[in-house]
N, C-alpha and C positions, 0 to 999 in steps of 0.2 A: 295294241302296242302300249308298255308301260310309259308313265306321263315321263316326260320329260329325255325319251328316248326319239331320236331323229329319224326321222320315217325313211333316209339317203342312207346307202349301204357306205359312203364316207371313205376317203384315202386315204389311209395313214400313214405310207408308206413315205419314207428319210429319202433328200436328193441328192446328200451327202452320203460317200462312205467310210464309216465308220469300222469296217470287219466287223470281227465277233464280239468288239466291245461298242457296239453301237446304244447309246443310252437314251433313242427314242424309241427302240421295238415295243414300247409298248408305250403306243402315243398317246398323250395325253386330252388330248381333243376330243369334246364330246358327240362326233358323228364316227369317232373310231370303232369300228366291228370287233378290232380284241380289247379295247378299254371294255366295251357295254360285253359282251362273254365276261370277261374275267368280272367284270360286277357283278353277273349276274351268278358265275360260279361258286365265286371264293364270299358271298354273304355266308352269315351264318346258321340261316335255313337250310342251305341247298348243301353246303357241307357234309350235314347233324343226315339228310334225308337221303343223300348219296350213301354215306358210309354205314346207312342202317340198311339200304335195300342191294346191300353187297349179298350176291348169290342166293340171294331170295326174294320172294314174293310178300307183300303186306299190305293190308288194309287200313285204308282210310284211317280206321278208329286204332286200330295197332300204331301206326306211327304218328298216332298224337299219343296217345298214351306213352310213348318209348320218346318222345322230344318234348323236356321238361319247359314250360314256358311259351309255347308256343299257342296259339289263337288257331277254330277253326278257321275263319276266313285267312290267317297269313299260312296256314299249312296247304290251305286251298290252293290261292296264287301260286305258292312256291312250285307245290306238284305241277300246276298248269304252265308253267315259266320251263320250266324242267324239261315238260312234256313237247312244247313248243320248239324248243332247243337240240329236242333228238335224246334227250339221253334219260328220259324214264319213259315207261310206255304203258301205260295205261289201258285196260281189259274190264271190263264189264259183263258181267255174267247174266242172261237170260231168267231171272229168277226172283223171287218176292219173299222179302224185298229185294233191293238189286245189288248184286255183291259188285264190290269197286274193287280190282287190286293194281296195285305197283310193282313194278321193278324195272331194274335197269336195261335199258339196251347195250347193246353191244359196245357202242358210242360212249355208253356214260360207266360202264364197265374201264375202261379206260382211264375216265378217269378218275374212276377209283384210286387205281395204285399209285397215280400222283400226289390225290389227296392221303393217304396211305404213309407214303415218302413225308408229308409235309406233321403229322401225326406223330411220326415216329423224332423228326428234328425236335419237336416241339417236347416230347416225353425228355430226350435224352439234354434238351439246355432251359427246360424248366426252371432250377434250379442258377441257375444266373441269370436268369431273366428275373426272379423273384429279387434275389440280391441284388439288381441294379435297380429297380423298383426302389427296394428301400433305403438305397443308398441316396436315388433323387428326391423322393418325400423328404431325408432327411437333411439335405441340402435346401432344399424348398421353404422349409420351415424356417431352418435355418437364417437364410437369407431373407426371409419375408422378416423376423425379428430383427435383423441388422438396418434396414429401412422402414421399418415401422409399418409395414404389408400387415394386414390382419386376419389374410385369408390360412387356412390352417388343411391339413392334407388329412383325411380320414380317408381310411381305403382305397386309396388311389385318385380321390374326389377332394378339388378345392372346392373350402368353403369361405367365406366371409368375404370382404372386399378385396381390389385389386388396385389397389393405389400405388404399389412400388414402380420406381421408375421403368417405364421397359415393358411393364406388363400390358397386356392385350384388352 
């Protein structure tokens, strides 16, 4: 079980009803079963390895090669979280040395096309997601000059101190 995961399959479930704007379904409590899934889906390992082992099969060494950045051992866990989860499935072939492959089960084929939907939001408002980025960097700056804040926004990243009022 990963650390800090509750070993109680956990209630999540509102006493209240709210209908279909209910703004607990996705409770926030850490023994909740869709808070730990949705963690465990929407990282950005399991994303990058879902949407590579769409309608095919890959090896170990192929989907690290193809996920820039990523560590053997965090590509390990991932697969194994994954595997654990139902939605990649794992085949090992009788042979020397031993061939490992992935792909999806039918389960994680699923969710595929949601992640797919989320891929395609993201292509099509890129593009104001980048202009409000720079609009708050330049608000940041900004107002860190107005109060004498000396921390400064490089790439999306405060740097220097954090003295203005308010600040964290």
């Amino acid at each position: 079980m990963e650390e800090g995961t509750s070993k109680s399959p956990g209630y999540c479930e509102s006493t209240v009803d709210y209908g279909d704007a209910d703004p607990f379904q996705w409770d926030t409590r850490e023994d909740c079963q869709v808070r730990q899934i949705l963690d465990r889906i929407a990282d950005k390992w399991s994303l990058l390895v879902i949407a590579l082992l769409e309608n095919r099969r890959l090896r170990f060494t192929e989907l690290r090669r193809e996920i820039d950045g990523i560590s053997q051992r965090m590509l390990t866990v991932t697969l194994r979280q994954l595997e654990r989860d139902g939605l990649v499935k794992r085949t090992v072939h009788p042979v020397v040395p031993p061939r490992v492959e992935y792909e999806l089960t039918p389960l994680g084929g699923t969710l595929h096309a949601t992640i797919q939907s989320l891929v395609t939001w993201t292509e099509t408002h890129q593009g104001e997601i980048v202009a409000a980025r720079e609009e708050y960097d330049r608000r940041e700056v900004r107002d860190g000059q107005e109060t004498g804040d000396r921390r400064e926004v490089r790439d999306g990243h405060e740097t220097g101190d954090r003295r203005a009022a308010g600040a964290i």
